[in-house]
N, C-alpha and C positions, 0 to 999 in steps of 0.2 A: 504494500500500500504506500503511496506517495504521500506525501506531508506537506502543508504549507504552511508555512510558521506566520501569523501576520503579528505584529507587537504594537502595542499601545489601542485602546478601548474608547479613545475621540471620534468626532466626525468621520475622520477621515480613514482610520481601522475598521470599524465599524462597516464604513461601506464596502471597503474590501472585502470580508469576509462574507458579505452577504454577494460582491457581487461575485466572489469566488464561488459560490454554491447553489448561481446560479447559471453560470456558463460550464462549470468540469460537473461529468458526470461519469457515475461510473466509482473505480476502487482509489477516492480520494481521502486523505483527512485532513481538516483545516479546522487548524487550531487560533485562538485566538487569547495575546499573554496579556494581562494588565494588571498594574496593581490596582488601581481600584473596580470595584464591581460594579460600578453603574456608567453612562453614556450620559454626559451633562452635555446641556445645550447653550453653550455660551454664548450663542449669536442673543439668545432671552434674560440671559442674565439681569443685566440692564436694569428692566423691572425688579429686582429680587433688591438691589439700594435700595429701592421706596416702600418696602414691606409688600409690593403690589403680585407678589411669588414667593414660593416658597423652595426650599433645595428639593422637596419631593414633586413637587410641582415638575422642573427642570432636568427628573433625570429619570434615566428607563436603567432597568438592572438589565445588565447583560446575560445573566441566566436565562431571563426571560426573551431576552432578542436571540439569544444561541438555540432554544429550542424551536421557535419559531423559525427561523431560518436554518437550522442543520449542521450548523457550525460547534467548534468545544469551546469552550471556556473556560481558562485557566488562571484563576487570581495568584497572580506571584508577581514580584520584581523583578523586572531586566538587568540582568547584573554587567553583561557584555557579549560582543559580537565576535564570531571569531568568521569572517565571512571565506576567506580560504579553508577553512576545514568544515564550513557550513555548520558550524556550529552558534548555538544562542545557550549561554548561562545565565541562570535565573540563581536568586539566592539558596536556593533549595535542589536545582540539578542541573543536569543539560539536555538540549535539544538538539537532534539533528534534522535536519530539512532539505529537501529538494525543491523548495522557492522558498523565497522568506519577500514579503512586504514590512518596512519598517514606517512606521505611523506615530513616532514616540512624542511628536511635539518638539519645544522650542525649550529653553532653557531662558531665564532674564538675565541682563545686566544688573553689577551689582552697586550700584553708586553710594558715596560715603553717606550715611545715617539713613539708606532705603528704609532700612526695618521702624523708622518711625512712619512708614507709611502704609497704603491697603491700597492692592489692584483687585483693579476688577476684571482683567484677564490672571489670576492668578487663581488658587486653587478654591473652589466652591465657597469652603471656608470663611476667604477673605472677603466673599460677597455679600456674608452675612454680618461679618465686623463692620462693614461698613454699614450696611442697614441699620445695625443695632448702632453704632457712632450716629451717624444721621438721625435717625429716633429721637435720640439723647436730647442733642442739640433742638431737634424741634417741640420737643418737650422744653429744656428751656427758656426756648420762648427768641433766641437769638444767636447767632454763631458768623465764625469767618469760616470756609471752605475752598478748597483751594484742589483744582485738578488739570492734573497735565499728563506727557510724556517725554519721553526721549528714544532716540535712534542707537543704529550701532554703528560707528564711523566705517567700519569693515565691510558691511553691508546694506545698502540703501534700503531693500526688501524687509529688512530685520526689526520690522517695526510698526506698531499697533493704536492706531488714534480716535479712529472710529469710534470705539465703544465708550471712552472716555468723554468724547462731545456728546453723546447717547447721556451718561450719566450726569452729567452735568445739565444739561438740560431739561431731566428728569426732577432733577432736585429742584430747578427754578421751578416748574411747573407744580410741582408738588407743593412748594413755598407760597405759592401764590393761589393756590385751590386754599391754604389753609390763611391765609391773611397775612401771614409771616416775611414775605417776599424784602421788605421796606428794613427791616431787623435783620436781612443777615448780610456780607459780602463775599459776593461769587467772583472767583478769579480765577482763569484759564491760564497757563504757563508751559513753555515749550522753547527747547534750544535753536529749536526751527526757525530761520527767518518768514515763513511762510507756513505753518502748517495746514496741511488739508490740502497740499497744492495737487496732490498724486487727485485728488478726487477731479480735474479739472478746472475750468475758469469758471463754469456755471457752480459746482458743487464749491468753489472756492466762495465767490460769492454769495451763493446762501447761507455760506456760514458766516463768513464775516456781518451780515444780515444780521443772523439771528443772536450774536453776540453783541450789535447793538441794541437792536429792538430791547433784549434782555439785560440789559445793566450789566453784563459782566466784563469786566474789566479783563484787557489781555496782557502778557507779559511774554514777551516772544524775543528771539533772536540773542538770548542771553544764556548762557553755559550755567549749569548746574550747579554750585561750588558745595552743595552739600544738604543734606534736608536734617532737620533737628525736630526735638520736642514739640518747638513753639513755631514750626511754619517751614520755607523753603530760603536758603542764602544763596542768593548768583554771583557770579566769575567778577560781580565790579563791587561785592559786599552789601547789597540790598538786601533788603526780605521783607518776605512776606509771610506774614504772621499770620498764620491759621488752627482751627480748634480741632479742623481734619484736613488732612491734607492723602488726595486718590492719584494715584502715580502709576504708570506705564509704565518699566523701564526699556530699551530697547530690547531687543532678542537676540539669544545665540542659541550654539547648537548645545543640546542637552551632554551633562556629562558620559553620560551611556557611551556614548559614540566616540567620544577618547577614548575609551574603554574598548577600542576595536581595530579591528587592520582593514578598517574602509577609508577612501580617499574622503578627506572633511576639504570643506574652503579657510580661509583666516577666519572667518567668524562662526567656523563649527559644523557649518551645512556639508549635506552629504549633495556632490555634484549629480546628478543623473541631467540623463539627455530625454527628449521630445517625448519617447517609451516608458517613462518614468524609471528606466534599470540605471541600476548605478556602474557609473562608468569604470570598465574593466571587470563584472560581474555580472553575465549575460543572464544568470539564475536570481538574480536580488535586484530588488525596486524598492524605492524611498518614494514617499510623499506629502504633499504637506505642508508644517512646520520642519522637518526634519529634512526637507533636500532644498537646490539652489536649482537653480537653471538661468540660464540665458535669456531675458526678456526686453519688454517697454520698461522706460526707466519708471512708469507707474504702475508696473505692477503690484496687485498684494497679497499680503497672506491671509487667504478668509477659506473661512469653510469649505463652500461651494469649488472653489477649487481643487481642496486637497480631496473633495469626494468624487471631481472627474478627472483625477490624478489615478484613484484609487479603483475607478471602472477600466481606466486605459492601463492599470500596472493588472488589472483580474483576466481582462483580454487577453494579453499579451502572454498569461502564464497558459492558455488555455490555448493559443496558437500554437505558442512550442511545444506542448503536449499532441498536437494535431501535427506536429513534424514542421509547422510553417513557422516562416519569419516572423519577428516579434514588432510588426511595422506598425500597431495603433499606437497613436498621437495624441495627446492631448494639445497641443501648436492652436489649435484652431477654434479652442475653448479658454482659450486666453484671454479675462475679460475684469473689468471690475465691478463689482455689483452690490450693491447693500444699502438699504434704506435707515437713513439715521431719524430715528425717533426723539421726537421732542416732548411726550407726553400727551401731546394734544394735534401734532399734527406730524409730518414726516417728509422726508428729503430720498426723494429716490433715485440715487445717484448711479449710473451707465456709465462705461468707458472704454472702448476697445480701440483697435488701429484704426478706425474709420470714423467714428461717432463718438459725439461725449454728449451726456443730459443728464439735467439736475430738478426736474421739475418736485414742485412743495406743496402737500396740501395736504387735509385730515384721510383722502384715500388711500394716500401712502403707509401711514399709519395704519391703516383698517388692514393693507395687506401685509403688513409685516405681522400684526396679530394672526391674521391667518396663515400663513406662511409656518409660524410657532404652533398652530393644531396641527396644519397637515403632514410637517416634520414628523412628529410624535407620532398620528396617525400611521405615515408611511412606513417609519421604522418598525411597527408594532405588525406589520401588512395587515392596515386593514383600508389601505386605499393605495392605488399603483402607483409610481412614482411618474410627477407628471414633463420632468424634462431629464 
């Protein structure tokens, strides 16, 4: 019996093993490792700041998705890769495999005094500290809050804003449903001289838009020099005093992947080419958070991608098993996509090599709420998946 190892239980795992077990048929077994047991959906997170979700709300157990779809499921930790002997060590044994998909995700930058701070791309956990900080504050009636990001000098890719103007936005609206809006100060901050620029001219200026309209103050195009206690210190000795302060940092490649004799880039990524296999291992495919490729300098790293990264590395394993060339591409699904939620209305941002649009309105909104059932729904199969 042939094995496919796929590692890590995210979006992007996830779809692989499902789209594994539905293209090989026949004497296959496809395993799937993770250390945690559930499939959180962090495009929704978002909502979980404002008490408006909950972590159960947000996550499907993958017991439950493996029996449904026909895949195993194996809670353990990835210990390391040994890709020339095809082997995967987990803290408890090892695996051998005749393909392996790696899906592990990203690792963060660690900038001086981060741990005074809470992402909301970070583990489930942190979305709850934050909830429960936010709460706090709005129970007392007044607060400074303060949300940014930062990149990785290494890699332009390596880096996550979206969800942060999501949150931040969230919290004005939510401030202003409760009367509170006038009692607190929101401030947006970023080494970027431009953030938001990957979204385009149109998504650039709606943001910049809706940062006026809302009072919050920007602070941009200023180096980080350190985050404390009492707020965040830039490269010219300013600060900004906050009661919570929600931080991005930039991305690299998870330690895992040190831990292996796979080609990484400077900032950690595993390279694969157009195939999503990683270069010089015709039998192993990255995707994701976890690999690099050759793109638009706007490219990003969002979901949606790293799950048709994860159909075109399922193909690919199910060609060479049919003796053919390993030719599906994901090249032509190269796109940016995602609707920034403002609470009350939404920005649905387009981007590819020929078109960019940003139009704004409570529709947008309405389908990103829907978007978050039919997710759930889909994965659970109880509705087909519709692109």
């Amino acid at each position: 019996m042939k094995r496919i190892l796929v590692l890590g239980g995210g979006m992007g795992g996830v779809e692989a093993a499902i789209a594994l077990t539905q293209k090989l048929k026949g004497d296959y077994q496809i395993d799937l490792i993770s250390n945690r047991d559930f499939l959180y959906i962090y495009p929704a997170s978002i909502w979980l700041t404002v008490g408006k979700r909950t972590l159960e709300d947000l996550s499907v157990p993958l017991t439950q998705l493996a029996e449904i779809h026909g895949f195993n499921f194996l809670q353990e930790e990835v210990k390391e890769v040994r890709a020339k002997e095809r082997l995967v060590l987990t803290t408890s044994q090892e695996y051998s495999y005749d393909y392996l998909i790696i899906a592990l995700g990203g690792s963060k930058l660690k900038p001086k005094g981060v741990e005074n701070t809470l992402s909301i791309c970070g583990s489930p956990l942190d979305g709850m500290q934050i909830q429960e900080r936010f709460l706090e504050l709005v129970e007392r009636g007044e607060g400074k809050i303060a949300c940014g990001f930062s990149g990785n000098p290494q890699d332009a890719t390596a880096v996550r804003g979206g969800p942060v103007f999501e949150v931040l936005f969230n919290f004005d609206t939510y401030l202003r449903e409760k009367g509170l809006r006038d009692r607190f100060e929101l401030t947006f901050f970023s080494p970027s001289d431009a953030p938001g620029k990957r979204l385009g001219a149109g998504g650039l200026a709606q943001l910049q838009q809706l940062f006026q309209e809302r009072g919050i103050t920007i602070v941009s195009g200023k180096k980080i020099k350190e985050f404390t206690s009492s707020g965040v210190t830039f490269e010219d000795d300013t600060h900004v005093v906050t009661d919570l302060t929600v931080f991005t940092p930039g991305m690299t490649g998870t330690p895992i992947l040190k831990q292996s004799d796979l080609p990484l880039t400077a900032a950690g990524f595993v390279p694969v080419s157009d195939t999503a296999q990683v270069n010089g291992f015709e039998n192993c495919y990255a995707i994701g958070d976890s690999s690099y490729f050759e793109g638009p300098d706007w490219r990003a790293r969002q979901g949606h991608l790293a799950e048709v990264m994860a159909r075109t590395a399922a193909e690919n394993v199910a060609r060479q098993e049919r003796g053919e060339a390993a030719t599906a591409s994901f090249r032509e699904e190269i796109n940016l996509l995602c609707i920034m939620d403002t609470g009350t209305e939404g920005v649905f941002v387009y981007r590819d090599e020929n078109r960019e649009m940003a139009p704004r309105g409570a529709w947008a909104r309405w389908a990103k709420l829907a978007w978050e059932k039919y997710y759930k729904l889909n994965k659970l199969g109880k509705v087909p998946r519709l692109l």
